[in-house]
C-alpha positions in Angstrom: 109.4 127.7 99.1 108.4 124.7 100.4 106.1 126.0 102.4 104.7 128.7 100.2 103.6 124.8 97.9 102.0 123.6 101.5 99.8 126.3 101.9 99.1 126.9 98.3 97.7 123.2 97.8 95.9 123.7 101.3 93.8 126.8 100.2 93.2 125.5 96.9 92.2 121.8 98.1 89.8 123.8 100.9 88.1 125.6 98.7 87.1 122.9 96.0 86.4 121.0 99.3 84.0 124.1 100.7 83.0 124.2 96.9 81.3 121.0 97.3 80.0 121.6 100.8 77.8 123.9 99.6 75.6 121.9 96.8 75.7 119.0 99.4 75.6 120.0 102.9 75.0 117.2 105.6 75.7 114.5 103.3 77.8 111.8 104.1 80.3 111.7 101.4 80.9 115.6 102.0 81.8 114.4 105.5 83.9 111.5 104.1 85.8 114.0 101.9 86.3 116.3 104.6 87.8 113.5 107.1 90.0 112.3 104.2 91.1 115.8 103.4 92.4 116.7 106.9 94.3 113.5 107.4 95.9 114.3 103.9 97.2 117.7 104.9 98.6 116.3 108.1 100.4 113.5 106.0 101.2 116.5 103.2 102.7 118.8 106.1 104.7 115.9 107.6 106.3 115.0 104.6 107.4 119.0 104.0 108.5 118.5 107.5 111.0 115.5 107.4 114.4 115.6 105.9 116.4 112.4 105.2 115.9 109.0 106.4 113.8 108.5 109.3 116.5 106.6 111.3 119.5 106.9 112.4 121.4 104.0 111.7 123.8 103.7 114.7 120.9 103.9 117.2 119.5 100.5 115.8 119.7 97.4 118.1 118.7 93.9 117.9 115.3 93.7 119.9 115.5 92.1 123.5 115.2 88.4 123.4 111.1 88.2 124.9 110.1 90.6 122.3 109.8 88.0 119.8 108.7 84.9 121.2 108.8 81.4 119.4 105.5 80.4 118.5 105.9 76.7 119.9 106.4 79.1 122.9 102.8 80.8 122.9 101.6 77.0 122.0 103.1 75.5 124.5 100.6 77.2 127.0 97.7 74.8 125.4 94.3 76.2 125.0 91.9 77.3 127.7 88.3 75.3 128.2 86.4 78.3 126.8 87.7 78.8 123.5 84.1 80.6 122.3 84.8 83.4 125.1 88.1 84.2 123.4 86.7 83.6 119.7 84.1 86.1 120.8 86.4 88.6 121.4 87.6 88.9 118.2 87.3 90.5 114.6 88.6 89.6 111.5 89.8 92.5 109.3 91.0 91.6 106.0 92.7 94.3 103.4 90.8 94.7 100.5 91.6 97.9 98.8 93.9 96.0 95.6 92.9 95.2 92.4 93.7 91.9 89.9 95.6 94.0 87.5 99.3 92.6 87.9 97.4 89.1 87.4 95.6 90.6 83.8 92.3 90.9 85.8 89.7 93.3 86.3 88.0 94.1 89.8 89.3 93.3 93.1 92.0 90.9 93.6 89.8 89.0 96.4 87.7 87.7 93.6 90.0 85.6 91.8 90.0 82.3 92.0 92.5 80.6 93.7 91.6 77.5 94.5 88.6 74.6 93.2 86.4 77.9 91.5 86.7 79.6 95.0 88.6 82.7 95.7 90.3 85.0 98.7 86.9 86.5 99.7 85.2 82.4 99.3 88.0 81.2 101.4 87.9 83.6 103.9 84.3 83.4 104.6 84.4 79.8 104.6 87.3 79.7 107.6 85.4 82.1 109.7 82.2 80.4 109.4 83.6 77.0 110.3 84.8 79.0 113.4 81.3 80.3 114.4 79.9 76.6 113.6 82.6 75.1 115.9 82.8 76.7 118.5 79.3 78.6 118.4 80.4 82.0 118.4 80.2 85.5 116.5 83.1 86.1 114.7 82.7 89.2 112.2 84.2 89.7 109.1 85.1 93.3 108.4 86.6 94.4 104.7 88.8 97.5 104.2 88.0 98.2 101.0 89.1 101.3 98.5 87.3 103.0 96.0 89.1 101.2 93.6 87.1 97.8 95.2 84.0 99.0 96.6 81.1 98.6 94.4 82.2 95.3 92.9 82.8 94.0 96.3 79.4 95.1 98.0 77.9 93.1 94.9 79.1 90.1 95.4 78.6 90.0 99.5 75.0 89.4 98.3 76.3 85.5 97.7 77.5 85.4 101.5 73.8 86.2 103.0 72.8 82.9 104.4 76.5 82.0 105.8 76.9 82.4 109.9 79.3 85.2 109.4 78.7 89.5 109.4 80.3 90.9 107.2 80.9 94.3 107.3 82.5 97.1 105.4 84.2 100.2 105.3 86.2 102.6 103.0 89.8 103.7 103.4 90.8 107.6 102.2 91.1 108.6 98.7 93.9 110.8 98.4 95.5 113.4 95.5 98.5 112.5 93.5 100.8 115.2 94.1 103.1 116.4 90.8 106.4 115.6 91.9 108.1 118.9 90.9 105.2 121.3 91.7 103.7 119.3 94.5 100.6 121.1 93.6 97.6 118.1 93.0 97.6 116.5 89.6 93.6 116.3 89.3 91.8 119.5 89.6 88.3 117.8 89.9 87.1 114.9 92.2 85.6 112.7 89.1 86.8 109.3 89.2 86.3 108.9 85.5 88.8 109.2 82.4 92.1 110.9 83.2 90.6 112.4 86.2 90.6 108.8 87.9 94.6 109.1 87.7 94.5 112.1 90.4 93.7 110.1 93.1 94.9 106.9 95.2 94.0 104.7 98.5 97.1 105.7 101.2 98.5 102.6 101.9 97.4 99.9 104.5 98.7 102.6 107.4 95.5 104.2 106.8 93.7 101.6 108.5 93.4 103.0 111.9 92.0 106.4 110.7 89.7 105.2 108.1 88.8 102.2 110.8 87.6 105.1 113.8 86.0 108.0 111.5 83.7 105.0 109.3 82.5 104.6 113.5 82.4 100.7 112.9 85.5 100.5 115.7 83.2 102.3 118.0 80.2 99.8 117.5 82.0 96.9 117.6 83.6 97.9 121.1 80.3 98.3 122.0 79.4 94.7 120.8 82.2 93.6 123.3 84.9 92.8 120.4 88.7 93.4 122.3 91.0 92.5 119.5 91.0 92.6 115.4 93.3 90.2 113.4 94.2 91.9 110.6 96.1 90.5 107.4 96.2 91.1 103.8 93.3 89.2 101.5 95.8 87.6 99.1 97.6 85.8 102.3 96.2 82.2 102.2 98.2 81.4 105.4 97.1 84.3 107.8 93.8 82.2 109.6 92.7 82.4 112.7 95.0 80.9 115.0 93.4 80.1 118.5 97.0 80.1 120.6 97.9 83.3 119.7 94.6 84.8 120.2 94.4 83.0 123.8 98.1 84.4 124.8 96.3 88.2 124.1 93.2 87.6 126.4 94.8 86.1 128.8 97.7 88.2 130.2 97.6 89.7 133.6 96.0 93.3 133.3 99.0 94.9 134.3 100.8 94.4 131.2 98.6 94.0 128.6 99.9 93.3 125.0 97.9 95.7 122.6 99.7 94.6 119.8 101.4 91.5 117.8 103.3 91.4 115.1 103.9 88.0 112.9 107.0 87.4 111.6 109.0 84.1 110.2 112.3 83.6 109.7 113.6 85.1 106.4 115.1 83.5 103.2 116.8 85.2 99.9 113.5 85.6 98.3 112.4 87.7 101.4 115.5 90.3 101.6 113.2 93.7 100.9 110.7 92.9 103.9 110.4 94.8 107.0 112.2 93.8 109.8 111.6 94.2 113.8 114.1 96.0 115.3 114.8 98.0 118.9 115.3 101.8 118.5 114.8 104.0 121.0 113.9 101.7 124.1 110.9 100.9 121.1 110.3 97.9 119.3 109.6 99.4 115.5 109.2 98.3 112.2 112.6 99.1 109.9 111.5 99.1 106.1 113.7 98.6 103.3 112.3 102.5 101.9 113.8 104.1 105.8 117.2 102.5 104.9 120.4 105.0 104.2 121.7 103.8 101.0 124.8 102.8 102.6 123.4 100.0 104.5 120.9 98.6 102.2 123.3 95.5 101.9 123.3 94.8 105.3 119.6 95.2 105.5 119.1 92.5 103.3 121.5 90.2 104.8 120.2 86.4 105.6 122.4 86.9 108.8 122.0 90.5 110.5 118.2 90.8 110.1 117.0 87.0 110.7 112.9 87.4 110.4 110.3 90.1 108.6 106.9 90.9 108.9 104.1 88.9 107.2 101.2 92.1 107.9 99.1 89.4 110.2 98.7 91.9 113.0 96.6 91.7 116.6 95.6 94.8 117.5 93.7 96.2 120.2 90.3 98.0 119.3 90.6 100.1 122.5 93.9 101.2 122.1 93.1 102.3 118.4 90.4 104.3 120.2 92.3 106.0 122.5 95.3 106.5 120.1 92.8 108.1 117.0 91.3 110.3 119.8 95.1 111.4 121.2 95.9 111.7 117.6 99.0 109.7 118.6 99.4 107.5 115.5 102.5 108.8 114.3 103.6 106.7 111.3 106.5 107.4 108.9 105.9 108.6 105.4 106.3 106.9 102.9 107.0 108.9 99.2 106.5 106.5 96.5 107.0 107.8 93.4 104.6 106.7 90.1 104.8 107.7 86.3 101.0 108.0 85.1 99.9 107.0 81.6 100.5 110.5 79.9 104.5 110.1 81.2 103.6 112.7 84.5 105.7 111.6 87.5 104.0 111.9 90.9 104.2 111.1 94.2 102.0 109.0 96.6 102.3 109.8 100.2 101.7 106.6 102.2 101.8 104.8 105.3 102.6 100.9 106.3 100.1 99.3 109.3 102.8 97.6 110.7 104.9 100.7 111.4 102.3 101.6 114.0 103.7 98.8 116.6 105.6 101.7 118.5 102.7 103.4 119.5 101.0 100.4 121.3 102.0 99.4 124.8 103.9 96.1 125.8 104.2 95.6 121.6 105.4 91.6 120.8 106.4 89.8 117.5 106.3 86.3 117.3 108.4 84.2 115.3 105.6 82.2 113.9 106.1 78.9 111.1 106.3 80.1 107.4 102.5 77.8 106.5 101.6 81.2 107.9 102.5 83.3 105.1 101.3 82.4 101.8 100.4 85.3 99.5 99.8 85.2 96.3 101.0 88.1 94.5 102.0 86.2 91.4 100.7 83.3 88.8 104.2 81.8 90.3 102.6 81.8 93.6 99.3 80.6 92.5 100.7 77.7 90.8 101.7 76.7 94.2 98.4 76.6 95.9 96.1 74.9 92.8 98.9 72.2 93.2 98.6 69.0 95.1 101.1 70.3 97.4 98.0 71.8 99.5 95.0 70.4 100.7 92.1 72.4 101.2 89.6 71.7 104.3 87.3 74.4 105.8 88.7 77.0 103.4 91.9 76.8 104.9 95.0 75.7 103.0 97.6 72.8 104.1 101.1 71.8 103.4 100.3 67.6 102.3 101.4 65.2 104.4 103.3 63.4 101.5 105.2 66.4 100.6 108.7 65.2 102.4 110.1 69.0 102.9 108.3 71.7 105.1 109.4 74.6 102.2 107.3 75.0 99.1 109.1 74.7 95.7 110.8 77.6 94.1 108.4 79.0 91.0 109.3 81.2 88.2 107.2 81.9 85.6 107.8 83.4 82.4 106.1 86.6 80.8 103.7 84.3 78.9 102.2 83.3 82.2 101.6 86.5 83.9 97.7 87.2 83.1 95.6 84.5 84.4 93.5 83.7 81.7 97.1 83.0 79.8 97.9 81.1 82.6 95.3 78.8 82.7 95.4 78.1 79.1 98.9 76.7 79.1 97.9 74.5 81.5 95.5 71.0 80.9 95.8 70.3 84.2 97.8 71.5 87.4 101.1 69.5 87.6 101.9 67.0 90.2 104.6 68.7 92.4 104.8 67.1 95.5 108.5 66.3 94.7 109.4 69.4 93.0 112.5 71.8 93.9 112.4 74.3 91.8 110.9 74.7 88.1 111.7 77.8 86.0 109.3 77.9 82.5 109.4 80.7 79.9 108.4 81.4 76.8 105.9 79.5 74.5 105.3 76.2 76.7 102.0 74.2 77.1 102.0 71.2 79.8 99.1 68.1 79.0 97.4 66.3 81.5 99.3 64.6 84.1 102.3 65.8 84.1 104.6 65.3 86.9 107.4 67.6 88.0 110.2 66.3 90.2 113.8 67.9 91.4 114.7 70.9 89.2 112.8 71.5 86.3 113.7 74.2 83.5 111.6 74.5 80.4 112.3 77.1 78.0 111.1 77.9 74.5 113.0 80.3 72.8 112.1 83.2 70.6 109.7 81.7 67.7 109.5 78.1 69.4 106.9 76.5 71.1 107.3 73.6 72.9 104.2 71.4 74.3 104.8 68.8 77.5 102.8 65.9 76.2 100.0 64.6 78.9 101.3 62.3 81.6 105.2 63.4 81.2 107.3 62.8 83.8 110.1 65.4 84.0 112.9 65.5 86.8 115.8 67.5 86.8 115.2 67.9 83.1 116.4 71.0 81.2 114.0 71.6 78.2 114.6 74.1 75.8 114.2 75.1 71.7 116.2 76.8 69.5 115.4 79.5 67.7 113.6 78.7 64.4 113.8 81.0 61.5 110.6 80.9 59.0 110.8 82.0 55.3 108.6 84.6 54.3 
């Protein structure tokens, strides 16, 4: 039966596809749609194809010990006299494809601010552009973007025309929503407007190395001598350039040349559902928590067994995507994540992970690199954290203070009222001091004035029908704040 679905969807995807061919033959988005298509059917077929998880867990071993190197390691090696001729090398590819919306904003995530009125995409440029002004080089900045992020982003590159960085551009797939019990498509038109818009998704990050070759930006920028991209998510304030790593790529003898690196820092409790490196198969792979038997998903997320995950920073070779794309050789696991649309529907989305590509590149490595290299900001929690004094920003790059006595940043949770960032932003006069802050846990209806300092474990919380307002320069450590309920006539 399955199959009968597979081919069903395939003839009538082809002909709306053929449909369209023919009022716009020659066009480039008729070519676009075409690409997309086929690597949608080979995704679809695959995901027909494979039953159960895609491991086995008994096969799993710990990695040998030189696949993941200690950064202090790679840093020990120093850096070469020509810096630029490394640098040169090099593009920067940042993921672009989310939107603001679990932040309460419109557009793409990149262009909220984050820190002093600048956001991601401000930052970003600004660290690559102090790159090309230091060392005099030609460091590009290339943007994955989705159709969910295009437009508004291609506007606002307009700001970035007299900065000594290129910025280029490219669009990953748009793929159907698949009805979970019919796995028939659940839009029958390609309009991205109303209800329509719902049919369709970007593939996940995997869909990098596809969308990367067919936009034929890889190609040029071979062609402009570029070896490696570093690639990280837009949202990760801690994923820069880093010049050691980048000199341990270019420098290795010829005969066993890394094609790619994988980041990774040690894990805590708050990091239990990342992916993890592991050996399998004489391979260094990826394990994600969505590829675990049931059985064992305790033991994935144990502190002990499974010591680091992956922060997506990623150094990739541009020839090897090349040759890989043109073997068709990219053979990345599935991944079936299920979604409810507004009208109660359940689909599917078929996806793939970037990371889970590091067993198809030769002489693969991770390194174990310090945690000030993962900073994302996926939360107003987390962006509490990096408005705070706790960072100092230089260059567009973001740094732990020197008067902050512990390495680790505080532990943040923010209530429901705080989730949007315009909310946010209200219910604060000013950002906190939090240099000697452990932990701080605010809900409800709570304001903070001017001033305030936060110190050791801080818990605010105003209950149902409360409000309750920090007064400007408090000083609150290890302090539990809360309100009772209040009940109003009426």
């Amino acid at each position: 039966m399955t199959f009968f679905y597979h081919y069903l969807f395939v003839f009538i995807l082809c002909k709306h596809i053929r449909k369209l061919i023919t009022y716009k033959p020659g066009e480039k988005a008729t070519q676009d749609l075409e690409k997309d298509f086929e690597g949608f059917k080979n995704l679809f077929h695959r995901f027909l194809q494979v039953k159960g998880p895609s491991i086995e867990w008994i096969k799993i071993q710990r990695p040998p010990e030189d696949s993941i190197q200690p950064y202090d390691k790679i840093a020990g090696r120093g850096l070469p006299d020509n810096v630029a001729d490394c640098l040169n090398k090099l593009v920067v590819v940042k993921l672009n494809g989310g939107l603001g919306t679990s932040m309460g904003c419109k557009g793409p995530k990149s262009l909220i601010s984050v820190r002093n009125e600048n956001t991601f995409l401000d930052l970003t440029v600004q660290q690559i552009e102090h790159l090309n002004k230091t060392y005099n080089t030609d460091v590009p900045l290339v943007l994955m973007n989705s159709f969910n992020t295009d437009e508004d982003t291609k506007k606002i590159l307009q700001k970035y025309t007299h900065h000594r960085v290129k910025i280029h551009t490219f669009n990953q797939s748009k793929y159907p929503r698949i009805n979970k019990e019919s796995l028939l498509p659940v839009s029958t038109n390609l309009s991205m407007n109303g209800q329509s818009a719902e049919g369709w998704y970007p593939p996940g990050h995997g869909d990098i190395y596809a969308s990367f070759y067919n936009s034929g930006l890889l190609e040029q920028l071979i062609a402009q001598g570029k070896e490696y991209i570093f690639l990280s998510n837009i949202d990760n304030l801690g994923a820069t350039v880093d010049l050691h790593i980048l000199h341990h790529l270019v420098s290795q003898p010829n005969g066993k040349r890394c094609e790619f690196i994988m980041e990774v820092t040690d894990k805590t409790r708050a990091d239990v559902k990342g992916g993890t490196l592991i050996q399998y198969e004489g391979k260094l792979r990826l394990l994600e928590i969505a590829q675990v038997p049931k059985a064992h998903v305790d033991e994935f997320k144990s502190v002990s067994k499974f010591k680091i995950f992956n922060t997506n920073n990623l150094w990739i070779s541009l020839a090897a995507i090349k040759k890989l794309q043109e073997q068709k050789a990219m053979d990345l696991e599935v991944i079936v994540n299920p979604k409810t649309l507004d009208g109660g529907q359940n689909v599917v989305q078929l996806e793939t992970a970037v990371g889970a590509a590091i067993k198809c590149f030769d002489n693969a490595l991770g390194i174990n690199v310090p945690r000030s290299r993962f900073l994302p900001v996926k939360t107003t929690s987390d962006l509490l954290l990096v408005m705070s004094n706790l960072y100092s920003l230089d260059a567009g790059s973001l740094t732990m203070s020197p008067r902050r006595e512990f390495p680790t940043t505080p532990h943040v949770k923010l209530g429901s009222s705080f989730t949007k960032v315009q909310e946010y932003l209200t219910r604060f006069e000013s950002i906190p001091d939090m240099l000697e802050l452990d932990h701080l846990t605010v809900s409800g209806d709570v304001t903070l004035g001017k001033n305030v300092s936060l110190k050791g474990t801080v818990i605010i919380i105003a209950n149902h029908g409360d409000r309750i307002d920090i007064p400007a320069g408090s000083m609150l450590e290890n302090k539990i704040v809360s309100g009772n309920l209040r009940i109003m006539d009426h």
